[in-house]
N, C-alpha and C positions, 0 to 999 in steps of 0.2 A: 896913795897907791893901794895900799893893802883894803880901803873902804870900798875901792873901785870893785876888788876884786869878790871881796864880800857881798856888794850889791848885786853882780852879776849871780853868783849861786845861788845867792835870796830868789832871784828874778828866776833862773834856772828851775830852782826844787822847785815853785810855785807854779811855773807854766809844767813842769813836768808834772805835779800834782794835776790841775787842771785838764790835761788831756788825756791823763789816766781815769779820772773821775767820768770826761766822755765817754770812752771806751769801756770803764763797767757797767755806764747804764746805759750804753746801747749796744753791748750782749746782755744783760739784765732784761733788755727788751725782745731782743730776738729769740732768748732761752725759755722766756715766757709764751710769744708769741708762736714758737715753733712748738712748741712741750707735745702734742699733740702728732706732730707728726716724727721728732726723733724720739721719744719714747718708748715705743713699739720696739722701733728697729733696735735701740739700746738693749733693751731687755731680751729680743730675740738674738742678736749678733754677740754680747758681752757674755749672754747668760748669767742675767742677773735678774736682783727683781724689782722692781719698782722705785720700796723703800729705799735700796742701794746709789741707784740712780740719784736720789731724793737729798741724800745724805751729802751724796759728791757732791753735788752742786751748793748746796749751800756752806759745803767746807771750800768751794772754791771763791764761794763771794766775800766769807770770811776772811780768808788770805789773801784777796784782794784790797779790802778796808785795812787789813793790818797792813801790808804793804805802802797802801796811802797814804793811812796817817798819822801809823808812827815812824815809818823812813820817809815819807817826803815831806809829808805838811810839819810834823812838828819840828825837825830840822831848818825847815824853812821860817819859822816863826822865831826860830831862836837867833836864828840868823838876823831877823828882822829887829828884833830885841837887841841884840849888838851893837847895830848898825845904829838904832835910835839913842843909843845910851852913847854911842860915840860924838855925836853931832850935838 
């Protein structure tokens, strides 16, 4: 029973991993794609400048990776590690 329940969270963190890795790289893609047109407005509406904008955004891609994959993926691998060391 308790294998069951470990395969399930395995199963969990790993789809949760996966569709969180969607979701960065398609704003990854649109942040890219758009950069041109919210930029301007960034920097005239926030009052900032450019570099700042520059900054944010890649501290937010950073904390996103962290998020990935050291709470879900590696969690999820150690879980997997368990589970194969049980059987």
């Amino acid at each position: 029973m308790e294998t069951d329940k470990m395969i399930f969270l395995r199963s969990f963190l790993f789809k949760t991993f996966l569709v969180g890795l969607l979701f960065a790289i398609v704003i990854a893609l649109l942040t890219f794609a758009l950069r041109g047109v919210f930029m301007p407005v960034a920097t005239r509406v926030f009052q900032v400048e450019e570099a700042e904008v520059n900054e944010t955004i890649f501290a937010f891609f950073f904390h996103v990776r962290l998020v990935l994959v050291f709470f879900i993926l590696a969690p999820a691998l150690a879980v997997h590690w368990i589970i194969r060391v049980k059987k």
